[in-house]
N, CA, C and O atoms as a CHARMM CRD file, in Angstrom:
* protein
*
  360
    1    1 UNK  N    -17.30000 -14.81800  17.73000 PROA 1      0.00000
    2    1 UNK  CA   -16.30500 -13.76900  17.74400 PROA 1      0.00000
    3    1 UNK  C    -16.66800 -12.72200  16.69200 PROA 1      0.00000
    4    1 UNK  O    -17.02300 -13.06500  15.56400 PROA 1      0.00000
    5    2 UNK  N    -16.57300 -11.37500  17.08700 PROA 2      0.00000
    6    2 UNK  CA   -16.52100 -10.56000  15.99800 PROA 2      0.00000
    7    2 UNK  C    -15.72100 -10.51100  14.44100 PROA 2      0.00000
    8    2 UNK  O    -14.61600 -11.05000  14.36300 PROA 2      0.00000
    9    3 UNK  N    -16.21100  -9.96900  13.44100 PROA 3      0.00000
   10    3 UNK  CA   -15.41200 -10.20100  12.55800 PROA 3      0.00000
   11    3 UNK  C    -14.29300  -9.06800  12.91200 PROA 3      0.00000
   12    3 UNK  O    -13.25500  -9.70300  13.10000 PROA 3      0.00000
   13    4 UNK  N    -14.06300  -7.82300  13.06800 PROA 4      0.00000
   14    4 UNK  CA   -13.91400  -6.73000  13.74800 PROA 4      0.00000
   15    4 UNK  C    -14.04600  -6.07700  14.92700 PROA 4      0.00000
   16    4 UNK  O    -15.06400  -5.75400  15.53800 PROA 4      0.00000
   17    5 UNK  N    -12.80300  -5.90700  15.19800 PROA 5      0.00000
   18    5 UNK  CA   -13.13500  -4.36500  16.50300 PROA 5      0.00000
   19    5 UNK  C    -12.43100  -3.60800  16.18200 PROA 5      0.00000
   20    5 UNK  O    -11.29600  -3.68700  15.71200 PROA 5      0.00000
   21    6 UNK  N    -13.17400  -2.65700  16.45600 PROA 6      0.00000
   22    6 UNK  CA   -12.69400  -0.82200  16.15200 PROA 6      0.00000
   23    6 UNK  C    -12.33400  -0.16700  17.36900 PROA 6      0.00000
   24    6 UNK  O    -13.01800  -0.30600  18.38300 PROA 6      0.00000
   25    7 UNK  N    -11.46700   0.42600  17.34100 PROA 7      0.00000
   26    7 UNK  CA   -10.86100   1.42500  18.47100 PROA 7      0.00000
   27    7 UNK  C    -10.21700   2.78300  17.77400 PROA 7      0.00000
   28    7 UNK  O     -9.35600   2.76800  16.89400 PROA 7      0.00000
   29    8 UNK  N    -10.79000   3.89600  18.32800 PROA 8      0.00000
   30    8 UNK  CA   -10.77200   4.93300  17.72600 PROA 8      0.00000
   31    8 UNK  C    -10.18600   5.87800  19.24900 PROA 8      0.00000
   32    8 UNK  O    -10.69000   5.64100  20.34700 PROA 8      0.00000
   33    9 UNK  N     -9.02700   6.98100  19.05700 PROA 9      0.00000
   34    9 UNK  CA    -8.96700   7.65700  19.89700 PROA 9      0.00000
   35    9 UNK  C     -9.45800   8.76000  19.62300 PROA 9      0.00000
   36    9 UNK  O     -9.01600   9.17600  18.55200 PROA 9      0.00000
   37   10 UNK  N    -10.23300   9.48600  20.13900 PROA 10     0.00000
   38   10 UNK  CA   -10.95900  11.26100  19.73500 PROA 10     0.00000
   39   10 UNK  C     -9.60200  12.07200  20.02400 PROA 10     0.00000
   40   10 UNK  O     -9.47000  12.95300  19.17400 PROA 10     0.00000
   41   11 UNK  N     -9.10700  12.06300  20.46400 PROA 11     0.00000
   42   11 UNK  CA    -8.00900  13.20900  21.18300 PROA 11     0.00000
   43   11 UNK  C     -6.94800  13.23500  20.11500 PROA 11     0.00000
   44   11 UNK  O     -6.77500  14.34000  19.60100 PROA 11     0.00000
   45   12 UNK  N     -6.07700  12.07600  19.60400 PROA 12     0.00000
   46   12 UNK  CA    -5.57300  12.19600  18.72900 PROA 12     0.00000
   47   12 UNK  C     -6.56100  11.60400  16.81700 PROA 12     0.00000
   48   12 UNK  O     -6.21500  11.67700  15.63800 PROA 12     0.00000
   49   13 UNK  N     -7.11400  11.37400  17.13600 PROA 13     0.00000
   50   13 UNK  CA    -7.80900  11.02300  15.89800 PROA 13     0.00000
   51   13 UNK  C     -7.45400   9.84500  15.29600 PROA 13     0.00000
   52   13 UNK  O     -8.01500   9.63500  14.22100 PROA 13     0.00000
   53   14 UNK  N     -6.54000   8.86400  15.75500 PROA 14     0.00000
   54   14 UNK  CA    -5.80500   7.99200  15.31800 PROA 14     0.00000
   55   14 UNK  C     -7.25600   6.63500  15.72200 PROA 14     0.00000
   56   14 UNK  O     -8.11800   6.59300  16.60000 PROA 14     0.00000
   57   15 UNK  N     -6.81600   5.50300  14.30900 PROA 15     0.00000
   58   15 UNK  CA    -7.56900   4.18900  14.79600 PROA 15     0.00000
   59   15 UNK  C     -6.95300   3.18700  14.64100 PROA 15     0.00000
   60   15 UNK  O     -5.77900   3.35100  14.30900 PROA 15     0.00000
   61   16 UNK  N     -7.42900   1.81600  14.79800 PROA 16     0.00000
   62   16 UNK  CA    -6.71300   0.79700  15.24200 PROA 16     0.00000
   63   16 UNK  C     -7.98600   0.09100  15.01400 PROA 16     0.00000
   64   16 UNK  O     -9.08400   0.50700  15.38400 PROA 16     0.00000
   65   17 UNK  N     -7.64700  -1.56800  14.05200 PROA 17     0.00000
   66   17 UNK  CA    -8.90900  -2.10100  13.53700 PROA 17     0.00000
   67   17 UNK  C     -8.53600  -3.30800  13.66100 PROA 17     0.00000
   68   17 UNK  O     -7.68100  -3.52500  12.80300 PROA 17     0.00000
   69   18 UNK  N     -8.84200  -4.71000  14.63000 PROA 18     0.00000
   70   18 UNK  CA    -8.46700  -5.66200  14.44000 PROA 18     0.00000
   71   18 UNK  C     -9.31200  -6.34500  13.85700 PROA 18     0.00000
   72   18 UNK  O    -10.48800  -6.12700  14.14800 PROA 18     0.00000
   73   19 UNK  N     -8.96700  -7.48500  12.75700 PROA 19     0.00000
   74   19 UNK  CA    -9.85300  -7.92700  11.86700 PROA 19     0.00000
   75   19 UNK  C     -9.43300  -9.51400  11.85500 PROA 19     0.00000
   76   19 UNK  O     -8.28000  -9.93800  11.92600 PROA 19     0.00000
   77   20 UNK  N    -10.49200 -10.20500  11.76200 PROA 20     0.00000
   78   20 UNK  CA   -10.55100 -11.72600  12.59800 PROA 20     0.00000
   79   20 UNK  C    -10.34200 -12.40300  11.25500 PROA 20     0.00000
   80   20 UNK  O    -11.01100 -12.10700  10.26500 PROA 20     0.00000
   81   21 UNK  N     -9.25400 -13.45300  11.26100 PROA 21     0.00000
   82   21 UNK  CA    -8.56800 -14.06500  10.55100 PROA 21     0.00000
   83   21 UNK  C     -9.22700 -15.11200   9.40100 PROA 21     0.00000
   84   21 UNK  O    -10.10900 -15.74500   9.98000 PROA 21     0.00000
   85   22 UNK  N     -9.15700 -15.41700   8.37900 PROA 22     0.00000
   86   22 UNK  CA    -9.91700 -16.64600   7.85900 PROA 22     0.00000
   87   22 UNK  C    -10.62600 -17.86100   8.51700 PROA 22     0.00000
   88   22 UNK  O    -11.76300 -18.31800   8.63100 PROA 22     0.00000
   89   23 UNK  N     -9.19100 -18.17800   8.93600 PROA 23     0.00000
   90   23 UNK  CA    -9.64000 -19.32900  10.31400 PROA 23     0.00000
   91   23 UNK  C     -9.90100 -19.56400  11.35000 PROA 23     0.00000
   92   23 UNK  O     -9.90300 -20.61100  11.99700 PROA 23     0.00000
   93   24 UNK  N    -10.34400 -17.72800  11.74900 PROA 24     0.00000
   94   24 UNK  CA   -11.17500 -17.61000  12.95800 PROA 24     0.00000
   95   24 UNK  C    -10.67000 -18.03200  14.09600 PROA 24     0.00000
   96   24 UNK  O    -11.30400 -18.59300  14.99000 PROA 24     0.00000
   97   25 UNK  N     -9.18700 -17.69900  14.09000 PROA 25     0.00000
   98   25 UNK  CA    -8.25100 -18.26000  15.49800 PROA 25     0.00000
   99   25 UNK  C     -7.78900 -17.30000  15.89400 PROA 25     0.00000
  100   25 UNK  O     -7.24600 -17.34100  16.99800 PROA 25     0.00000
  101   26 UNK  N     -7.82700 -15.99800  15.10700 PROA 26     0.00000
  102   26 UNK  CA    -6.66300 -15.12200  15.55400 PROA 26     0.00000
  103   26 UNK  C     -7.26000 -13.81900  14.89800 PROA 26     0.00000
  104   26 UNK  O     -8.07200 -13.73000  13.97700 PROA 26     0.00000
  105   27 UNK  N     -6.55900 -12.71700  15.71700 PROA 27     0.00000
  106   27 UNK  CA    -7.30200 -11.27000  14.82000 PROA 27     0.00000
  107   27 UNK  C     -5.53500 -10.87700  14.52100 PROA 27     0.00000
  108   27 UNK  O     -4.44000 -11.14600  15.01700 PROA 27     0.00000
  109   28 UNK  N     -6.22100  -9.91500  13.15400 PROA 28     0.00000
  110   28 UNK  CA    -4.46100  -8.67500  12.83300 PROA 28     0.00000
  111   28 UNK  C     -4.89300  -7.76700  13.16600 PROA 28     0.00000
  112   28 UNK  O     -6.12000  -7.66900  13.20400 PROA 28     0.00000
  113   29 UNK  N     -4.11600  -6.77600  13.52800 PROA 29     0.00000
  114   29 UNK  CA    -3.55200  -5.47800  14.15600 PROA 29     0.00000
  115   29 UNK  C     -3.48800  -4.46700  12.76200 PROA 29     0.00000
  116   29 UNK  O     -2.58400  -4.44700  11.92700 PROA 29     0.00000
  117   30 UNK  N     -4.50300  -3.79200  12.78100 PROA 30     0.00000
  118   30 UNK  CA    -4.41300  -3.42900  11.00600 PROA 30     0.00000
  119   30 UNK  C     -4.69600  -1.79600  11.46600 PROA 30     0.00000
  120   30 UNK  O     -5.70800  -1.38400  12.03300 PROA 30     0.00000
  121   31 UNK  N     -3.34600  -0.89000  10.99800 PROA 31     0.00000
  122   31 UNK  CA    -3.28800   0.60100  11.14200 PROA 31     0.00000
  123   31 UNK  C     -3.05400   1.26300   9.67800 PROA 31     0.00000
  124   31 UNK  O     -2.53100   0.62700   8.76400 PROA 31     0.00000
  125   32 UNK  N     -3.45400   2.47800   9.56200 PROA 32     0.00000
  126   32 UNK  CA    -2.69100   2.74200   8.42100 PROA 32     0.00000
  127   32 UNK  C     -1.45000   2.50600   7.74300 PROA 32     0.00000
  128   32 UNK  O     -1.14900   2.25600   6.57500 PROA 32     0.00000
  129   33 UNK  N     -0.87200   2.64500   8.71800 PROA 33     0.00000
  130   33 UNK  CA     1.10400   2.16900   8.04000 PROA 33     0.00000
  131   33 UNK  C      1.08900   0.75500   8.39600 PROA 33     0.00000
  132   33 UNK  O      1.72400   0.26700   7.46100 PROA 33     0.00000
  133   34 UNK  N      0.81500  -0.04600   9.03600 PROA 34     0.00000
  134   34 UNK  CA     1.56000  -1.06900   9.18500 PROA 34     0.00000
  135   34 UNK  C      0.14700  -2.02900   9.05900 PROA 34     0.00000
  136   34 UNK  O     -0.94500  -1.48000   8.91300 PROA 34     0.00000
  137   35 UNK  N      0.30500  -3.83100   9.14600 PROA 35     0.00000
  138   35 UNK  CA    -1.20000  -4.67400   9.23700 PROA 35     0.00000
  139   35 UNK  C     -0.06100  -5.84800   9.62000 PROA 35     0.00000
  140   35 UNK  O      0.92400  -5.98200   8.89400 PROA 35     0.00000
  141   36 UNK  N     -0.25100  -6.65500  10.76100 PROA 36     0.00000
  142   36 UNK  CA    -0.14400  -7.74000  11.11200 PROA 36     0.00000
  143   36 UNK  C      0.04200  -9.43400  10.77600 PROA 36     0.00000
  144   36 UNK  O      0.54500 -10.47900  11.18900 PROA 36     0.00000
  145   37 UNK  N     -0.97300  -8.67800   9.43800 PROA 37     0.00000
  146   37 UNK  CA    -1.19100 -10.45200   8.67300 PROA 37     0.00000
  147   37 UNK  C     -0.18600 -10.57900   7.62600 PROA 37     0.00000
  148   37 UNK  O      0.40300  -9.58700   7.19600 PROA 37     0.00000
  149   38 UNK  N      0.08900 -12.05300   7.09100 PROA 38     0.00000
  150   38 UNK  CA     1.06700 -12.34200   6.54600 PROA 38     0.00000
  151   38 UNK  C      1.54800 -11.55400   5.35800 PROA 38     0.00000
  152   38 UNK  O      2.70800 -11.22200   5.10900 PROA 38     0.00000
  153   39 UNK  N      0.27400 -11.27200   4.55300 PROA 39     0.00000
  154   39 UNK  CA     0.43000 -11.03200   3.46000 PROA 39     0.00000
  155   39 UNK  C      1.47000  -9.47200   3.65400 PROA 39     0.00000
  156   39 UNK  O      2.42900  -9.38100   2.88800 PROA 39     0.00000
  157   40 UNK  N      1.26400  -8.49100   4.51900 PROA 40     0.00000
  158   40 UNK  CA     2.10200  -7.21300   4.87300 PROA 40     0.00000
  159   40 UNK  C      3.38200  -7.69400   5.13100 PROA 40     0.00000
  160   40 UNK  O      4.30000  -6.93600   4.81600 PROA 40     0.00000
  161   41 UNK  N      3.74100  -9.02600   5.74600 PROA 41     0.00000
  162   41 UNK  CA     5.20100  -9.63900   5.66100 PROA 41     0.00000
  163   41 UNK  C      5.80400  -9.81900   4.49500 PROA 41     0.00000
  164   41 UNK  O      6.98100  -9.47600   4.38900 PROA 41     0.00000
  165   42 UNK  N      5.17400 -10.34000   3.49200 PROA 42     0.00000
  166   42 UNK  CA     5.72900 -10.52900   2.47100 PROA 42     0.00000
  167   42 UNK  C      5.70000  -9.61200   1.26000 PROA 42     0.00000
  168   42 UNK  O      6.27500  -9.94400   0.22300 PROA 42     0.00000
  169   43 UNK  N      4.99700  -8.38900   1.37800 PROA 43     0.00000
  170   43 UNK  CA     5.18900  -7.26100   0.50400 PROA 43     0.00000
  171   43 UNK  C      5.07300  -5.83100   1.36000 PROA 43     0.00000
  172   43 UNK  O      4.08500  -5.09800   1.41700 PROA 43     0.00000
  173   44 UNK  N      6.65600  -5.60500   2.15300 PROA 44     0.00000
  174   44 UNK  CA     6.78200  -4.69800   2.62500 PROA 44     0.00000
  175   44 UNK  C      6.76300  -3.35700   1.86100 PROA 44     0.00000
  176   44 UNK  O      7.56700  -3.16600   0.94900 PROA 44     0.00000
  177   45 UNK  N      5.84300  -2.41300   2.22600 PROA 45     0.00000
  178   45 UNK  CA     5.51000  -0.72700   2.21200 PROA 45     0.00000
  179   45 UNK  C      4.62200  -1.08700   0.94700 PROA 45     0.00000
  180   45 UNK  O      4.86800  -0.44100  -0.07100 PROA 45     0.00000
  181   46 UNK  N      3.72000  -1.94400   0.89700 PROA 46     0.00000
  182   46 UNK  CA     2.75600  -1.97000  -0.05300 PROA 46     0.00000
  183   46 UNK  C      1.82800  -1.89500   1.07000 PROA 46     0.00000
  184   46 UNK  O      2.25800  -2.04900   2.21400 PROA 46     0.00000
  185   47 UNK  N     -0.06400  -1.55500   0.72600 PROA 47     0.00000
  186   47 UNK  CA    -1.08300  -1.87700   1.61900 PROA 47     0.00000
  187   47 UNK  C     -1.39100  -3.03200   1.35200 PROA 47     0.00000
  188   47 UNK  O     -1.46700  -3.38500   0.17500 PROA 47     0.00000
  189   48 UNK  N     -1.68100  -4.02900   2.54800 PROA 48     0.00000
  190   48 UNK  CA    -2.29800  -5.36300   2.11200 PROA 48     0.00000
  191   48 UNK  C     -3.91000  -4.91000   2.14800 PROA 48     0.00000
  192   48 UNK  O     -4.37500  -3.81800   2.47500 PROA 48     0.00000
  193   49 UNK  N     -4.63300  -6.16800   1.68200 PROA 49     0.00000
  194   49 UNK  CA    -6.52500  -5.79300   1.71500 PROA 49     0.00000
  195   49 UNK  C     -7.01800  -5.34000   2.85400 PROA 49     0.00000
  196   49 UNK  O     -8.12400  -4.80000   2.85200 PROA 49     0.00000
  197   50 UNK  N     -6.14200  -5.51000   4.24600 PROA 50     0.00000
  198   50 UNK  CA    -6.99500  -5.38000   5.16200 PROA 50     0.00000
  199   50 UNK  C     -6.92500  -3.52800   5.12100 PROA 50     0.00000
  200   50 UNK  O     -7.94100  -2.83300   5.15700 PROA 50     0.00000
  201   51 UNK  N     -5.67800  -3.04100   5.04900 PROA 51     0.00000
  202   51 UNK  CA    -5.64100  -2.02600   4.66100 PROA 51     0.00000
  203   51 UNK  C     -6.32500  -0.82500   4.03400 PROA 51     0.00000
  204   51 UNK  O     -6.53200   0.30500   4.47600 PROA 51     0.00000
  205   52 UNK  N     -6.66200  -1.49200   2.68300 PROA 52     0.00000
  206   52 UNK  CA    -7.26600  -0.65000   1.42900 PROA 52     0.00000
  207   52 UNK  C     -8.73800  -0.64400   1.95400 PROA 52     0.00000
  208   52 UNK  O     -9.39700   0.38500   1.80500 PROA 52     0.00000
  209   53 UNK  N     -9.32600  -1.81300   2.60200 PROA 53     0.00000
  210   53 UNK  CA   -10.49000  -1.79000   2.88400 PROA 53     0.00000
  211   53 UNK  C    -10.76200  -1.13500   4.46100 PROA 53     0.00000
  212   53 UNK  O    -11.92300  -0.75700   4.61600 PROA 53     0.00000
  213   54 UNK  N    -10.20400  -1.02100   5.18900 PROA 54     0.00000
  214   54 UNK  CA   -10.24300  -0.75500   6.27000 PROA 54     0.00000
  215   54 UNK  C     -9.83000   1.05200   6.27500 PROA 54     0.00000
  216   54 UNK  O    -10.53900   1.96300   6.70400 PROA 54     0.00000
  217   55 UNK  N     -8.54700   1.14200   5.68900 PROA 55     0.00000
  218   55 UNK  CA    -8.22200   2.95700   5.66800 PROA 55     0.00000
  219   55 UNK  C     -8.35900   3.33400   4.08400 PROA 55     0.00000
  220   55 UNK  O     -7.35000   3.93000   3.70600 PROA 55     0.00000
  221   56 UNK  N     -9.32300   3.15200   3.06600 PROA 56     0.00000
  222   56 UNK  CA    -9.02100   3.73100   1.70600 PROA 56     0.00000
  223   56 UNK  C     -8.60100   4.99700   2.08100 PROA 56     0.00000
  224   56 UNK  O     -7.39000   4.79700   1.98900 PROA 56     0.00000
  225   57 UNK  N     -8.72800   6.50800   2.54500 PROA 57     0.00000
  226   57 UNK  CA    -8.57200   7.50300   3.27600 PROA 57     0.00000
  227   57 UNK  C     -6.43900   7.58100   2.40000 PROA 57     0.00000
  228   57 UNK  O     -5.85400   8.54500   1.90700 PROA 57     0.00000
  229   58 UNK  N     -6.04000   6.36100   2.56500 PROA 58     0.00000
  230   58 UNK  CA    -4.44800   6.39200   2.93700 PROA 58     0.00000
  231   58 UNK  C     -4.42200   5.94200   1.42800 PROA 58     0.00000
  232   58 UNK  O     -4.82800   4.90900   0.89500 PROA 58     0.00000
  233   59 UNK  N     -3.71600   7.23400   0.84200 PROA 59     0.00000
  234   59 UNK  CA    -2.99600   6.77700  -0.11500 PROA 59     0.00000
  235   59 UNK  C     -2.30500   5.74500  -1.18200 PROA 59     0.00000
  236   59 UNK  O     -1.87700   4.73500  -0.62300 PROA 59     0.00000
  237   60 UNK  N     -2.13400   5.77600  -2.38400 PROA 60     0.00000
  238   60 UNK  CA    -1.13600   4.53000  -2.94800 PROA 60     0.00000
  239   60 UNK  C     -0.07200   5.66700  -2.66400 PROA 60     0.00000
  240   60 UNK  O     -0.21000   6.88100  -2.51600 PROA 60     0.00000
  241   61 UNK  N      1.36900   4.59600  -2.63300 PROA 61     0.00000
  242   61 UNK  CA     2.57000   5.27600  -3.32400 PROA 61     0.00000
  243   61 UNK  C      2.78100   5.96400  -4.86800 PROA 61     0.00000
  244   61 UNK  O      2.48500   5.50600  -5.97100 PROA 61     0.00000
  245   62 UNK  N      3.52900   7.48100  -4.41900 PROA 62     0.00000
  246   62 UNK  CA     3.37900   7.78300  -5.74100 PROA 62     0.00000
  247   62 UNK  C      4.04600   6.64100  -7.21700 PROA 62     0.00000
  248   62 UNK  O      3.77000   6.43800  -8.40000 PROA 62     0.00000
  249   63 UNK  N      4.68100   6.33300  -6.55700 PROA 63     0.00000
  250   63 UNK  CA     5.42400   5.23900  -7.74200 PROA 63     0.00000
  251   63 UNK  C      4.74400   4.56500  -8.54800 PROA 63     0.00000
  252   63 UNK  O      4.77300   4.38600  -9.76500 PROA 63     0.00000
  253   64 UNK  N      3.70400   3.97300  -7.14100 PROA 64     0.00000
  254   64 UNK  CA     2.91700   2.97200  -8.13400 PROA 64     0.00000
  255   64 UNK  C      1.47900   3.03100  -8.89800 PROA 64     0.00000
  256   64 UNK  O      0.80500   2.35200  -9.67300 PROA 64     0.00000
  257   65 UNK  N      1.43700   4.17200  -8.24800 PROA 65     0.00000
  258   65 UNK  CA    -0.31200   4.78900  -8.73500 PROA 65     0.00000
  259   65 UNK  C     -0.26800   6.03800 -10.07900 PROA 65     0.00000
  260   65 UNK  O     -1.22400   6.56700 -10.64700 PROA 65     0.00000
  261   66 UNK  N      1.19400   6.23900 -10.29800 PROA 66     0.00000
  262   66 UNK  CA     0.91200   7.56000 -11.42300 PROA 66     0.00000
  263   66 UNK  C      2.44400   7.55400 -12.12500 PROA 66     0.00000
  264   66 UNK  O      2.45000   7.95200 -13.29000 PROA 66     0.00000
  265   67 UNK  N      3.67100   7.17400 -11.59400 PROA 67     0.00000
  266   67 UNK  CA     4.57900   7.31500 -12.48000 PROA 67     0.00000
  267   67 UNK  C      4.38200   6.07600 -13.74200 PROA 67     0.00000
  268   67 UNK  O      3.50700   5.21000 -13.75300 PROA 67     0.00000
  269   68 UNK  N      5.19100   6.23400 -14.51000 PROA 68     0.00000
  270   68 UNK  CA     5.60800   5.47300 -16.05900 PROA 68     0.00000
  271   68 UNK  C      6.40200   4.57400 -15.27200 PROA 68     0.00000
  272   68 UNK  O      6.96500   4.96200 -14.24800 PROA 68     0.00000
  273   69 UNK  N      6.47500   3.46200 -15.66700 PROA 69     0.00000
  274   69 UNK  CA     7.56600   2.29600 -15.29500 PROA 69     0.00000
  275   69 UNK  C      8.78600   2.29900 -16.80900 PROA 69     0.00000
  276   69 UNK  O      9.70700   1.50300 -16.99200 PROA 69     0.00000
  277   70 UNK  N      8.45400   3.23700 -17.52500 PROA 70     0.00000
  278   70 UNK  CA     9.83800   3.37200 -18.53100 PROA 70     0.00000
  279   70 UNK  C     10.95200   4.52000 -17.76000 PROA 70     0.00000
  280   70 UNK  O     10.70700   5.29800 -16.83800 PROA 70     0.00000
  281   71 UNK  N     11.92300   4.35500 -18.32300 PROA 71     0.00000
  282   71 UNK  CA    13.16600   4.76000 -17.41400 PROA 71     0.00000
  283   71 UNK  C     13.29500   5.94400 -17.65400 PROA 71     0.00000
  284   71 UNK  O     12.78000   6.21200 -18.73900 PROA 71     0.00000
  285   72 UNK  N     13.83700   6.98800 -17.05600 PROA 72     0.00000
  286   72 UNK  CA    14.03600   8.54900 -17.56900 PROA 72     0.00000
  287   72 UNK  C     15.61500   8.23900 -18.31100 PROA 72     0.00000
  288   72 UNK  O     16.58400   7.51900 -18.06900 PROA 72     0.00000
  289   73 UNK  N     15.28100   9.08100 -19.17800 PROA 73     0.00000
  290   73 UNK  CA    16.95700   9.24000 -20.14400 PROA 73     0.00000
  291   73 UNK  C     17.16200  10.80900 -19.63000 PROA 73     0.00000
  292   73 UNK  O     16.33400  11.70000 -19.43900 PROA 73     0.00000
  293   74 UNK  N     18.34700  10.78300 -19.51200 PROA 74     0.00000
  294   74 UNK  CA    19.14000  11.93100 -19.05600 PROA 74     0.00000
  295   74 UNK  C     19.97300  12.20900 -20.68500 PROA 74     0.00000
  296   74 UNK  O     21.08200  11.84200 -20.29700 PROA 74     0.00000
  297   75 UNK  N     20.18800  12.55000 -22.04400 PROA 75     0.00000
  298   75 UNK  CA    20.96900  12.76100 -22.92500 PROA 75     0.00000
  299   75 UNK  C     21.65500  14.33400 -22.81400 PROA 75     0.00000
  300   75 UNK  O     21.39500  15.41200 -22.27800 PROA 75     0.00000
  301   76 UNK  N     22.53400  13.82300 -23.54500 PROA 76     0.00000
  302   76 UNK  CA    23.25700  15.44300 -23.45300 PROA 76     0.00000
  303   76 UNK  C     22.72200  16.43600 -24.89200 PROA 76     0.00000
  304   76 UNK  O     23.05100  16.27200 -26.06700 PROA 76     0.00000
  305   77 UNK  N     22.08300  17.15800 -24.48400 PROA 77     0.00000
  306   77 UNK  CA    22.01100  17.98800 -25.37300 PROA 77     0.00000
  307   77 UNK  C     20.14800  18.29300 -25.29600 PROA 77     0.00000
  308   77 UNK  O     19.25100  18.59100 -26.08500 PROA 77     0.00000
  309   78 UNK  N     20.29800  18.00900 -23.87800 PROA 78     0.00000
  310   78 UNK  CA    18.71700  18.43200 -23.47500 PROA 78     0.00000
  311   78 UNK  C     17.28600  17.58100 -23.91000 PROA 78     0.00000
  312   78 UNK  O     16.11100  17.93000 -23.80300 PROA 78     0.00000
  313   79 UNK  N     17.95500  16.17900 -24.50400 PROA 79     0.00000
  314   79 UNK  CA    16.84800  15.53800 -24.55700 PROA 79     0.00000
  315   79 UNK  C     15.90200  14.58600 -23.38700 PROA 79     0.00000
  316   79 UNK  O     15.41000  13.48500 -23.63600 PROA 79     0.00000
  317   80 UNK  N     15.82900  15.13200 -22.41600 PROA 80     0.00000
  318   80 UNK  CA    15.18400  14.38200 -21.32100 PROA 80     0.00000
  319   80 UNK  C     13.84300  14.12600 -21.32900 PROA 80     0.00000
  320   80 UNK  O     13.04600  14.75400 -22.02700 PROA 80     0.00000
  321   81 UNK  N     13.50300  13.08100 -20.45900 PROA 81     0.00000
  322   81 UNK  CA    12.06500  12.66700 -20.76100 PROA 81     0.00000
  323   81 UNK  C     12.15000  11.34200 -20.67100 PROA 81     0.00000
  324   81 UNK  O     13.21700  10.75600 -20.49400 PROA 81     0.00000
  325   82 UNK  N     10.60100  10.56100 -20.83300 PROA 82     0.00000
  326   82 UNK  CA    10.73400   8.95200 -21.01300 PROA 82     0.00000
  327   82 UNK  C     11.29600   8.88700 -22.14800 PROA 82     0.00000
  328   82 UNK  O     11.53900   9.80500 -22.93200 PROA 82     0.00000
  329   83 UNK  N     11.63600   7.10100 -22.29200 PROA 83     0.00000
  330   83 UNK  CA    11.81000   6.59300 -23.00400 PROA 83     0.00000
  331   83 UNK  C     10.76300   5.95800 -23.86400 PROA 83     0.00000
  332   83 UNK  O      9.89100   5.22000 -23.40500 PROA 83     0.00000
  333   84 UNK  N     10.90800   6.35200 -25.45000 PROA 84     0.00000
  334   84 UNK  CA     9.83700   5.95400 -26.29400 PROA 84     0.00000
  335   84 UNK  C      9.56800   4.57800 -26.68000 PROA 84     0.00000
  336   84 UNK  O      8.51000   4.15000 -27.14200 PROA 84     0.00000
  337   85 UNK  N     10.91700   3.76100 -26.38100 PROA 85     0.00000
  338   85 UNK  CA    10.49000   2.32700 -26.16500 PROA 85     0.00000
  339   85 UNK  C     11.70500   2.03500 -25.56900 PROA 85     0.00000
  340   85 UNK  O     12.77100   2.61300 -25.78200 PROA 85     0.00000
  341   86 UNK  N     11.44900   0.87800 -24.61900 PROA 86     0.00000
  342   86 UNK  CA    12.18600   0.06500 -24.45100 PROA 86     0.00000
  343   86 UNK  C     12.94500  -0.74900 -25.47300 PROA 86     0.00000
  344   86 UNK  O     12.74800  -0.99300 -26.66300 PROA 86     0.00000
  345   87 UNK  N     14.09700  -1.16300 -24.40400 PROA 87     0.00000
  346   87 UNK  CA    14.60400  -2.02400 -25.82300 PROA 87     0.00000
  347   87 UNK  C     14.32800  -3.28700 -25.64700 PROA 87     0.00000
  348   87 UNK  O     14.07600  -3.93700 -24.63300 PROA 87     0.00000
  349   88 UNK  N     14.41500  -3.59100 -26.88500 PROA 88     0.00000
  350   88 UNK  CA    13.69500  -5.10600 -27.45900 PROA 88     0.00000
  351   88 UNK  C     12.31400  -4.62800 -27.85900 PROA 88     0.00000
  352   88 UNK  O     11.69900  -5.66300 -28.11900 PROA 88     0.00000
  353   89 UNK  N     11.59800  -3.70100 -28.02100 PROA 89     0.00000
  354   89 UNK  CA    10.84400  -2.86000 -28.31500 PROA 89     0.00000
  355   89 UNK  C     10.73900  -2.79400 -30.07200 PROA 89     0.00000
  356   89 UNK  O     11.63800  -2.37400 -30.80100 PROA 89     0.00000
  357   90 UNK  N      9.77300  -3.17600 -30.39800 PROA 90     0.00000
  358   90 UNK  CA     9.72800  -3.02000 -32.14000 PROA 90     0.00000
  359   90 UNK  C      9.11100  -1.29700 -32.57300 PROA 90     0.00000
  360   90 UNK  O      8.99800  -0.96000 -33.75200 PROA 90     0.00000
């Protein structure tokens, strides 16, 4: 069995990559937005590997590729911006 098949439409430009399973029983259905195999079940609107390797082309989310994971402060008196530490933060 192939490890892969590729299907490509010219007209719309769109592809479609099925990629043959560890245990060689079964292929996933692996598109840019969506992938078939388990691992895309269990971490929905993330890319699983078949993904990253198959469409690098497609983006991370901005969230997770460039924002700060510290919280925005909203203060009154125009101090906005991150936060310089968390708390519990020395």
């Amino acid at each position: 069995m192939p490890s892969k098949v590729e299907f490509v439409d010219e007209g719309e430009g769109s592809r479609l990559v099925l990629v043959l399973s560890n245990k060689k029983d079964s292929y996933y259905v692996v598109t840019p937005a969506k992938c078939s195999c388990p691992a895309a079940t269990y971490h929905p609107g993330q890319p699983c590997k078949h993904q990253r390797k198959h469409f690098p082309q497609v983006a991370m989310p901005v969230a997770t590729a460039f924002e700060s994971i510290r919280p925005e402060c909203k203060w009154p008196g125009g101090l906005n911006g991150p936060v310089d530490k968390i708390p519990g933060e020395a």
